[in-house]
C-alpha positions in Angstrom: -24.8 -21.4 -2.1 -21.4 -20.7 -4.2 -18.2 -23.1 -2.4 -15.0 -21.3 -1.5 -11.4 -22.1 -1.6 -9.2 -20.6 0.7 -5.7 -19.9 -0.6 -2.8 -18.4 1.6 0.9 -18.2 1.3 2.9 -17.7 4.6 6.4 -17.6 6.2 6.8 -17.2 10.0 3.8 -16.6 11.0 2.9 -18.6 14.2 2.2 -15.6 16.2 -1.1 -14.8 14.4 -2.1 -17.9 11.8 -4.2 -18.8 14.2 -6.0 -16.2 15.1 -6.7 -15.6 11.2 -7.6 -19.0 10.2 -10.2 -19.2 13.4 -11.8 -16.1 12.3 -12.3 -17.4 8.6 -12.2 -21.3 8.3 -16.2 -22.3 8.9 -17.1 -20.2 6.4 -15.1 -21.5 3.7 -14.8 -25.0 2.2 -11.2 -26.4 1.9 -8.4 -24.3 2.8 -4.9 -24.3 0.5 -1.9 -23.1 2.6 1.7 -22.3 0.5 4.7 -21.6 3.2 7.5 -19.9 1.5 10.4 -21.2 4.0 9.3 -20.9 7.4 11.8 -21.6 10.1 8.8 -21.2 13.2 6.2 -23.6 13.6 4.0 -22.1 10.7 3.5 -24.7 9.3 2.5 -26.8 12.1 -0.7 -24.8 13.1 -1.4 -24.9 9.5 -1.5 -28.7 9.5 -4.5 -28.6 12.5 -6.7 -26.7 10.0 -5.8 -28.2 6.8 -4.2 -31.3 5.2 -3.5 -29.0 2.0 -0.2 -27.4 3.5 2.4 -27.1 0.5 5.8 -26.0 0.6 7.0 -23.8 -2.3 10.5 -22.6 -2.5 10.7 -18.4 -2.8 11.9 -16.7 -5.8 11.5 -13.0 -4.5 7.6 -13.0 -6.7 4.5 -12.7 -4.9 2.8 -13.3 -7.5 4.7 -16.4 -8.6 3.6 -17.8 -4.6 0.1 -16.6 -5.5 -0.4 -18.1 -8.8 0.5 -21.4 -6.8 -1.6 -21.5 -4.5 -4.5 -20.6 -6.6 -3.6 -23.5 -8.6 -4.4 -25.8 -5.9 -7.9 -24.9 -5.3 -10.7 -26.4 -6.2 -13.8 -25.1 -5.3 -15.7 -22.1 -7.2 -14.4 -19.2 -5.8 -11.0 -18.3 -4.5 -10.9 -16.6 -1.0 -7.3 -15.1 -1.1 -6.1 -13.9 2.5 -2.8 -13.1 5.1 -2.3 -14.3 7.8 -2.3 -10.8 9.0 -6.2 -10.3 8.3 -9.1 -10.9 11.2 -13.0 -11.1 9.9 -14.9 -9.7 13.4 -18.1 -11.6 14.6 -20.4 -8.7 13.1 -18.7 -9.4 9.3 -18.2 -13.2 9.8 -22.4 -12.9 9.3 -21.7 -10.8 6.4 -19.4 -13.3 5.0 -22.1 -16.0 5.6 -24.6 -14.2 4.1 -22.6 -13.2 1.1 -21.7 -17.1 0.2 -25.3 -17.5 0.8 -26.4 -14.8 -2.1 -24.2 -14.2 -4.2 -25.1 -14.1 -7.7 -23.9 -16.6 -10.5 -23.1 -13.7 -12.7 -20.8 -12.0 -10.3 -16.7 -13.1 -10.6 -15.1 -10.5 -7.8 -16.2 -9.6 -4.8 -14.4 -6.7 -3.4 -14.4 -5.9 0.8 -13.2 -3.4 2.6 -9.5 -3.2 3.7 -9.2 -1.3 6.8 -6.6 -0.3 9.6 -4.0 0.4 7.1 -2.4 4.0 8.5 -1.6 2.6 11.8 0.9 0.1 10.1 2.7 2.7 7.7 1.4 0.5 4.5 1.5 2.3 1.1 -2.0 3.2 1.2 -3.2 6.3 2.3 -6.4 5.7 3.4 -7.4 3.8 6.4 -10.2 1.8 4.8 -10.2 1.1 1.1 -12.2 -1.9 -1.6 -10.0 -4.3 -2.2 -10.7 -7.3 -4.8 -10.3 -10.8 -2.2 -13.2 -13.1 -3.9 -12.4 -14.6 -7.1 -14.4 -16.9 -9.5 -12.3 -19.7 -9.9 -13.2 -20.4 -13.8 -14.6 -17.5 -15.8 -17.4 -17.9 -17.7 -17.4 -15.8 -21.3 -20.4 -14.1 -22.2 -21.2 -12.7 -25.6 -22.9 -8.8 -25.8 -24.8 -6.6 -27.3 -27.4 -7.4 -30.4 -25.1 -5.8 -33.3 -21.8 -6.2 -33.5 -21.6 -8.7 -30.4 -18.4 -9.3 -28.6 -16.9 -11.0 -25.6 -17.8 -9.0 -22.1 -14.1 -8.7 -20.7 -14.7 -6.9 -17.9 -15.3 -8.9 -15.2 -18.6 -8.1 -12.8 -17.4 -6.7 -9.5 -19.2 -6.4 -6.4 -18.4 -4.1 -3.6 -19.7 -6.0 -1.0 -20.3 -5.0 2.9 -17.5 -7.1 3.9 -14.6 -5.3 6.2 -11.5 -7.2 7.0 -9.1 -5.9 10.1 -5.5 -5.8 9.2 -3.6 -7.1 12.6 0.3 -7.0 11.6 2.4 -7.8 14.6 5.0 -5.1 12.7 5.3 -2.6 9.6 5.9 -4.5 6.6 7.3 -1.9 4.9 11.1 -2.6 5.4 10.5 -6.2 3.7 8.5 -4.4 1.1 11.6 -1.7 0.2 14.4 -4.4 0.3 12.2 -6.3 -2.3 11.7 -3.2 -5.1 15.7 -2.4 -4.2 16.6 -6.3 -5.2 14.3 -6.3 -8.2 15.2 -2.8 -9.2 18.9 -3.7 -8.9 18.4 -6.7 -11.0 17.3 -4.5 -14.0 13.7 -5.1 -13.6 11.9 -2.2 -15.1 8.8 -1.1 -12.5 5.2 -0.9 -14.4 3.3 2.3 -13.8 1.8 0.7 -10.6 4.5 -0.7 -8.9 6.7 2.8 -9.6 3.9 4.8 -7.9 4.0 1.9 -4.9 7.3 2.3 -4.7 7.8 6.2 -4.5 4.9 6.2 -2.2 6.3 3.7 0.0 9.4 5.0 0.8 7.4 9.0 1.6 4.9 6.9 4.1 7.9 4.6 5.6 11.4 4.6 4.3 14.0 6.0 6.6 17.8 7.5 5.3 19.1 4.1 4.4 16.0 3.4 2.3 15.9 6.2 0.6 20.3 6.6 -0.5 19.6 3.0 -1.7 17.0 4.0 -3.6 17.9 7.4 -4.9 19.6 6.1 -8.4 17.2 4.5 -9.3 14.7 7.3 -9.0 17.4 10.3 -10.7 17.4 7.6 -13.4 13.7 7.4 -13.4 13.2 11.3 -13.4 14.9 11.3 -16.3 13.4 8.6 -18.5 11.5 9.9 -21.2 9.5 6.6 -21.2 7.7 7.5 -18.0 4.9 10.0 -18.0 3.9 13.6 -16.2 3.1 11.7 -12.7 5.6 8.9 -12.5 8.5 11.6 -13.2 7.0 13.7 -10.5 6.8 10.5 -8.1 10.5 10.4 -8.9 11.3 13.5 -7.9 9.7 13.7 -4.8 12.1 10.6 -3.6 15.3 12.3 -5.4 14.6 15.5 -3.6 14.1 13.6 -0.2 17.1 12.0 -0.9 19.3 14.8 -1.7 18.4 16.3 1.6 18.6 13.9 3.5 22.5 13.3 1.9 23.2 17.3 2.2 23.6 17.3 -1.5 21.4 21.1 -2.5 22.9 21.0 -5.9 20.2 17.9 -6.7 17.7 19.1 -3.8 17.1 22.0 -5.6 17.4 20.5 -9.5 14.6 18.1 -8.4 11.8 20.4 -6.3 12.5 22.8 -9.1 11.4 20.4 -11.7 8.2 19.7 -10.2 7.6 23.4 -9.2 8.0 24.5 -12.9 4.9 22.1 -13.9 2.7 22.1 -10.6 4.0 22.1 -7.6 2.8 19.4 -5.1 2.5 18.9 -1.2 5.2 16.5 -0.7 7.8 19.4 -2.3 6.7 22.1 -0.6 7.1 20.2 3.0 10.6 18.9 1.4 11.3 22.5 1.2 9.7 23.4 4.4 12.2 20.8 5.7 15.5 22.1 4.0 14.7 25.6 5.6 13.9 24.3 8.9 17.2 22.7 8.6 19.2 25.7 7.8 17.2 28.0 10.7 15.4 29.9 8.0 12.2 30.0 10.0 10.0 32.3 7.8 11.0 30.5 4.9 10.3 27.4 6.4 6.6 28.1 7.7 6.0 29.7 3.9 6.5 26.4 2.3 4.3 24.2 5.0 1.5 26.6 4.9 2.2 25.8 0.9 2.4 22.1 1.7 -1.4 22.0 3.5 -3.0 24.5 2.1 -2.2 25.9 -1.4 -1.0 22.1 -3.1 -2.0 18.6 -3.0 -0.4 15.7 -2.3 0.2 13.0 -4.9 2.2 10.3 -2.4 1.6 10.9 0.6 -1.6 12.5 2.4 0.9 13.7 5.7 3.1 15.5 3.4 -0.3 18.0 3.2 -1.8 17.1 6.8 0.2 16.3 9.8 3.8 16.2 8.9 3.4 19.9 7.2 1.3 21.1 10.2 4.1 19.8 12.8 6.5 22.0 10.9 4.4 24.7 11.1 4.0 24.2 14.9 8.0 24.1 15.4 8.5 27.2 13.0 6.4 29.4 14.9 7.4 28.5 18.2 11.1 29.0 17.1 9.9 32.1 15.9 8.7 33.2 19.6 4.5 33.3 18.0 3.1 30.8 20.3 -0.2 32.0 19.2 0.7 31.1 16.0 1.6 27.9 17.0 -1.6 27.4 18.7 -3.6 27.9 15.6 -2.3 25.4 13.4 -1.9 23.1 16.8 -5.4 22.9 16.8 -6.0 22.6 13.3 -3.8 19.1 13.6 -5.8 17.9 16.1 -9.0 18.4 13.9 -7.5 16.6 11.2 -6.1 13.4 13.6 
């Protein structure tokens, strides 16, 4: 049977620490808590489950917090959780009998990530793998007969594991204040963290979000440094954010730049949205129908489902085609 570290970093979380840490702590074998500033009693209910409760001071990096805490452990494997996260009765068993089988050779276990849509994350799927077991120290193996060479990709299991995501409240504010600070510091977004970005603020940002974030996505449309789908991630936000600042000048220079290379979902409903604006009803409905049927989203899977489908609801009833209306009506309530 493989031992298990588990390593969390919190702030202010006294609401539902407990409820995680009951659903999780007999199954592992020391637990490793970092609190980032907590001003609750956090840190309290940590202390009744663990004596290894660490402060470390916050530099605006997860990862930094992370790396920390993982430095702590001890054990084999690294359990890394939030305090956000609830393991049911039925996959506490699976947990059990995971530690209890799991292969020497195996150094990630990966476990299903679900409830995400009701909590406007940036995923856009309601149950995704996510990699949450970690061999602590990785063993390097040498392949092949000729020519032999270190394996460097790790061995990843997808095991049956799901874990509930609980969050008293949308993280998603904290999450867009963070890439503003960093991307106003200068810090220059990997691939990954530009596409989080974009797609964060078309699941969750409101006005605000999206005017403080608009400069830094012009800027990115025009950076010859990013590729085909990052400068199309930036100009879905810029277009958003032109409309939602009346500015048509940009609204159109940046829906016309995707439209020229392939037109997506999230631009046509942007366009469904500026005619809808403007009273252009016929207009309007041609560039939802566009939106869900003729394109496919590459941010946001509502932009081609139920946001487009809503429009297309309000155009025809504005348009006096209840009938109309009815159809794609009952097409979004196939789809929810």
């Amino acid at each position: 049977m493989i031992t298990i570290s588990l390593c969390m970093i919190v702030k202010n979380e006294e609401k539902i620490l407990g409820r995680c840490l009951d659903s999780i702590a007999d199954l592992v074998d020391e637990i490793i808590i970092a609190d980032t500033g907590s001003t609750d009693a956090t840190r309290e209910i940590a202390g009744r489950y663990t004596k290894h409760v660490y402060e470390f001071r916050w530099v605006d990096d997860f990862s930094a917090a992370r790396n920390f805490v993982f430095s702590k452990a001890a054990m084999e494997y690294i359990y890394s959780a939030d305090a956000d996260e609830v393991l049911s009765e039925e996959n506490r068993e699976r947990f059990r009998r995971m530690k209890e089988t799991l292969l020497p050779d195996i150094e990630i276990v990966q476990m299903k990530y679900a409830n995400q849509l009701q909590f406007g994350t940036v995923y856009n799927y309601d149950e995704e793998y996510r990699p949450k077991l970690f061999r602590r120290k990785r063993d390097f193996v040498w392949e092949e007969p000729i020519h032999e060479m270190v394996r460097l990709t790790p061995v990843v299991y997808d095991s049956d594991i799901v874990i509930t995501h609980l969050p008293e409240e949308s993280h998603a504010k904290r999450d867009l204040e963070n890439f503003q600070r960093h991307c106003g510091k200068g810090y220059r977004l990997s691939k990954r963290l530009h596409g989080m970005y974009a797609r964060e603020l078309m699941l969750a940002g409101d006005a605000e979000d999206f005017a403080m974030a608009a400069g830094f996505f012009m800027a990115s449309a025009a950076d010859a440094d990013r590729d085909g789908e990052e400068l199309a991630q930036a100009c879905c936000v810029a277009a958003k954010a032109a409309r939602l600042a009346g500015d048509v000048v940009a609204f159109f220079k940046y829906t016309s730049k995707v439209i020229a290379e392939e037109a997506c979902s999230e631009i046509c409903c942007e366009m469904g949205h500026f005619y809808e604006e403007h009273g252009d009803w016929e207009e309007a409905a041609v560039w939802y129908y566009n939106a869900v049927y003729e394109t496919e989203p590459i941010l946001c899977i509502c932009a081609g489902g139920r946001e487009s489908l809503e429009g297309l609801i309000r155009c025809y009833k504005a348009m006096n085609s209840p009938e109309q209306a009815q159809i794609y009506q009952e097409e979004l309530h196939r789809r929810t």
